[in-house]
C-alpha positions in Angstrom: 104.8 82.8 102.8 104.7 84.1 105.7 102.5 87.6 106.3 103.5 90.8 108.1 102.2 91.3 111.5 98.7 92.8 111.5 100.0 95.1 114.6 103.2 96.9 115.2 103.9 99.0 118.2 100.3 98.4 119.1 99.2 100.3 115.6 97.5 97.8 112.8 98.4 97.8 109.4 95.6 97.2 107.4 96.5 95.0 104.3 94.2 92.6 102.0 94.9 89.2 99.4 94.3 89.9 95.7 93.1 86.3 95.0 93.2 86.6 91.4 97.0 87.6 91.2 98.0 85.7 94.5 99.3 89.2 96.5 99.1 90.7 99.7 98.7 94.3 99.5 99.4 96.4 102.4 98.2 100.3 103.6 101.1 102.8 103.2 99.8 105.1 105.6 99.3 102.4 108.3 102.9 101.7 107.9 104.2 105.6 107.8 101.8 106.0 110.8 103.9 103.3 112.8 107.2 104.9 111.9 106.6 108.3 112.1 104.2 108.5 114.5 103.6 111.7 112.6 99.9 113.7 113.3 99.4 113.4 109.6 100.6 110.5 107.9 98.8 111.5 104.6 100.4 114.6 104.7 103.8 112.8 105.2 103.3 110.2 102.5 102.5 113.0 99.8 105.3 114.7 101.1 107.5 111.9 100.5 106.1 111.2 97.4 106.9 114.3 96.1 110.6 113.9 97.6 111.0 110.5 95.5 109.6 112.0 92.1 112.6 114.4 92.1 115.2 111.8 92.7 117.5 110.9 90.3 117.7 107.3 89.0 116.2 104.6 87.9 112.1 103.4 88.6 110.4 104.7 92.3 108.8 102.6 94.0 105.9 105.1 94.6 104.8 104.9 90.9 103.9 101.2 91.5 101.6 101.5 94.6 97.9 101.0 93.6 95.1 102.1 95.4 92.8 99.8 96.8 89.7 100.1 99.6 90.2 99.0 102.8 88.4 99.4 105.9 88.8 102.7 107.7 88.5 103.1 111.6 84.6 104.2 111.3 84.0 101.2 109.1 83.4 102.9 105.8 85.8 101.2 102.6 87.7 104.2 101.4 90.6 103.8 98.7 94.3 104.1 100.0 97.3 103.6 99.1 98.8 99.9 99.1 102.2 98.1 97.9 103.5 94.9 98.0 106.5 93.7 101.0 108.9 93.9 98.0 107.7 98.1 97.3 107.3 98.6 101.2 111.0 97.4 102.0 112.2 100.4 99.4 110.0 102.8 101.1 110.9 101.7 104.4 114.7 102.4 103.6 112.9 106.3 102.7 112.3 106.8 106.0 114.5 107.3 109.3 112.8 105.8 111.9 114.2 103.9 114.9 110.6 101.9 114.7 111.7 100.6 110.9 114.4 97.9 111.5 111.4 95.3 112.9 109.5 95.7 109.3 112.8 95.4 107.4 113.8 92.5 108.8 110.8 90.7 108.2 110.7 91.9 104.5 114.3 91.0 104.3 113.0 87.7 105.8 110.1 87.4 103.2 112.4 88.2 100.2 114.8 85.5 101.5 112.0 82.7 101.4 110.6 83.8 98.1 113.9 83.4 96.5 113.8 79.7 98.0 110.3 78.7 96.8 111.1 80.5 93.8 114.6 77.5 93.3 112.3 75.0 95.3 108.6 75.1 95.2 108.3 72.7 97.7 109.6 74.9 100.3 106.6 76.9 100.1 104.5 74.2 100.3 106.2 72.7 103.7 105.6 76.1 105.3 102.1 76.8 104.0 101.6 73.1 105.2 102.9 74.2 108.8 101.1 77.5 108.8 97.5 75.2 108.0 98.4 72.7 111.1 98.9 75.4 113.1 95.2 76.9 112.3 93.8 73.1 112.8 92.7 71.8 109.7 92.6 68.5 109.1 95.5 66.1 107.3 92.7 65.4 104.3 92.1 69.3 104.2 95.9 70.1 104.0 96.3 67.2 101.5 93.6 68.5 98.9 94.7 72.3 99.3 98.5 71.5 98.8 97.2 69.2 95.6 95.4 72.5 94.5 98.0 74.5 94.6 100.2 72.1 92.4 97.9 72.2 89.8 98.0 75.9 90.2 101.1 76.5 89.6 101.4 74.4 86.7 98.7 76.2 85.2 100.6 79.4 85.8 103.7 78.2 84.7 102.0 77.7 81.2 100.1 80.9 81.5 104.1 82.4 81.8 105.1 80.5 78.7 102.6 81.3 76.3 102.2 85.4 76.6 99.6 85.9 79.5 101.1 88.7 81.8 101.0 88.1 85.6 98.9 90.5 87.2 96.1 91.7 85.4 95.6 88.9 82.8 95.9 86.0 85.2 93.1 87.6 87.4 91.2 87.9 84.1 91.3 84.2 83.2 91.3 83.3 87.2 88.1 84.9 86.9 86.6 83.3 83.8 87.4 79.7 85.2 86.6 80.2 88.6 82.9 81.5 86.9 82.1 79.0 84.9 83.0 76.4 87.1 81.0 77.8 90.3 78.7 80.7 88.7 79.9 83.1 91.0 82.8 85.6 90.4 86.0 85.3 92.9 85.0 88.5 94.7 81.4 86.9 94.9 82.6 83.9 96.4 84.1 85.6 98.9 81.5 87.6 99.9 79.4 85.0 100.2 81.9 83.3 103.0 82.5 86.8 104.6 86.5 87.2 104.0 87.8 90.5 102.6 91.6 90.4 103.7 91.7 86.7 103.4 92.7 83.9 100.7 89.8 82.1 99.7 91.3 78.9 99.1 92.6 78.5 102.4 88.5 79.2 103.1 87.2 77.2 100.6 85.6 73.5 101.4 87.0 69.8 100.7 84.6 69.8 97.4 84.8 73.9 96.6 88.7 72.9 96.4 88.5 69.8 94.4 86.3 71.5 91.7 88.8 74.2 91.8 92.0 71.9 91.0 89.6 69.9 88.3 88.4 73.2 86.5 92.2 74.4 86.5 94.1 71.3 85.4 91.0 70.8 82.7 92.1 74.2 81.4 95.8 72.9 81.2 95.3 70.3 79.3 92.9 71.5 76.9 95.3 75.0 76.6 98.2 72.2 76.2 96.2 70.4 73.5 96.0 73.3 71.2 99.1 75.1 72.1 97.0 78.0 73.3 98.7 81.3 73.3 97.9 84.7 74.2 94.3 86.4 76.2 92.1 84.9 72.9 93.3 81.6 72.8 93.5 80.8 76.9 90.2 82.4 77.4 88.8 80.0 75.4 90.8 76.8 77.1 89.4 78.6 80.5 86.2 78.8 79.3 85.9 75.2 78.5 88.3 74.1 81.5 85.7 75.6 83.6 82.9 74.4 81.9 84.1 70.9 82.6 84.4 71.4 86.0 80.4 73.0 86.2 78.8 70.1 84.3 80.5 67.6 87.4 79.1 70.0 90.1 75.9 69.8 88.6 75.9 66.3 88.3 77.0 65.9 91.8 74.7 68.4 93.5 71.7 66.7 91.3 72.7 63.8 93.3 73.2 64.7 96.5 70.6 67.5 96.3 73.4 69.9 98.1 75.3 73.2 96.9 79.0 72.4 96.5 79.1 75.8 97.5 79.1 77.3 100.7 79.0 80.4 102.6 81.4 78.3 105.7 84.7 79.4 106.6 87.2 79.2 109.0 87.7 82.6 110.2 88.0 82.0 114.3 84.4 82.8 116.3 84.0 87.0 116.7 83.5 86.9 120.8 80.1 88.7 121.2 79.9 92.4 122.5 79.0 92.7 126.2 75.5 93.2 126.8 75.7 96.6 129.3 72.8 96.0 131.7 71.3 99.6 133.2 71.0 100.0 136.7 67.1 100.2 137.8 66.8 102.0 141.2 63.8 101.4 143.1 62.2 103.6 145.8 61.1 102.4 149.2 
């Protein structure tokens, strides 16, 4: 899927992956800023805010932002509001702006593909498969990711059929595989690489992938096996699944007497600042 421009109108919108549950989350006040232009886009937000709670109807969108902490101009992580494209298109349609129609047509856009992959899987795959040849990785990269992913989203799919809630419970038993198999959580695994707004997979190695797919499709099959159902039942299967998938690392790095994990990634080379030279003066 594609994911929206980190720039409008020569303003960035901050936004950041949730591995675990497979989301991009984006700043509402980065995206009020760019439409309003307003002095005080926190004021504006909580004024909208206020403006949707009194609506009549159905659900508001506002009551399923979440706050998250991004990275604020002086560096600092502070929490702020985020949604999803689907939230942000409904609280894009809040706002008269003449700025807005760029951002809704690319969340119109979004929603669009996701209704393909969602009647064709495949589709997504051909497009993250373009979006990977663009960046430059290899054919044998793009081959082992795009395996990954399959065995991802079988897991998922079984996860869906036997009571495990997407969101919060598929991070929890992401997590639990993805520590057993590697000893690190997610979120530690990404810091050790560097990425904060970024999918780890598309960062991970040839080997951190493959143990990946092998400690998910292990916690398939042994979920399948039993008919696990429910948090109790497919923790255990991801315990084990993952478990699998640490006692081949360690066999592997005894071997080769390397970590299958690494801190690489393929975030493109930060340029280095400009070195400001002072001007000595010298008398005659």
């Amino acid at each position: 899927m594609k994911i929206l421009p980190s720039e409008f109108d020569g303003k960035s919108i901050r936004r950041v992956y949730d591995e675990t549950t497979e989301t991009w989350w984006f700043s509402v006040i980065d995206v009020v800023q760019v439409l309003t232009d307003s002095t005080n886009a926190n004021r504006y937000w909580s004024d909208l805010k206020r403006k949707l709670a009194q609506e009549a109807g159905s659900e508001q969108p506002y009551e399923k932002i979440v706050r998250l902490k991004l990275t604020a101009p002086d560096g600092k992580k502070r929490e702020t509001d985020c949604a999803t494209a689907e939230i942000l298109l409904r609280l894009v349609q809040s706002i008269p702006s003449p700025k807005a129609e760029p951002i809704k047509l690319w969340l119109a856009k979004v929603g669009y593909e996701r209704m393909q992959e969602m009647a064709d899987p495949a589709l997504s795959l051909d497009r993250a498969r373009q979006t990977w040849q663009q960046h430059g990785r290899s054919d044998k990269w793009i081959q082992q990711r795009m395996t990954g992913q399959e065995t991802r989203n079988k897991l998922t799919d079984y996860w869906s059929e036997h009571d495990i809630k997407k969101g919060s419970e598929f991070a929890i038993l992401t997590n639990i595989i993805h520590q057993e198999w590697s000893g690190v959580s997610v979120t530690q695994h990404k810091d050790m690489k560097g990425l904060s707004s970024h999918n780890l997979r598309d960062h991970m190695s040839e080997a951190e992938l493959i143990f990946t797919a092998l400690a998910e499709l292990s916690t398939r099959q042994i979920a399948e096996s039993v008919e696990a159902t429910g948090m109790t039942e497919n923790k255990s299967a991801a315990q084990a699944g993952g478990s699998i998938a640490a006692k081949a690392r360690n066999q592997l790095e005894s071997q080769t007497g390397k970590s299958v994990l690494s801190g690489d990634n393929f975030l493109p080379p930060v340029a280095p600042k400009a070195v400001k030279t002072a001007k000595i003066s010298r008398k005659a």
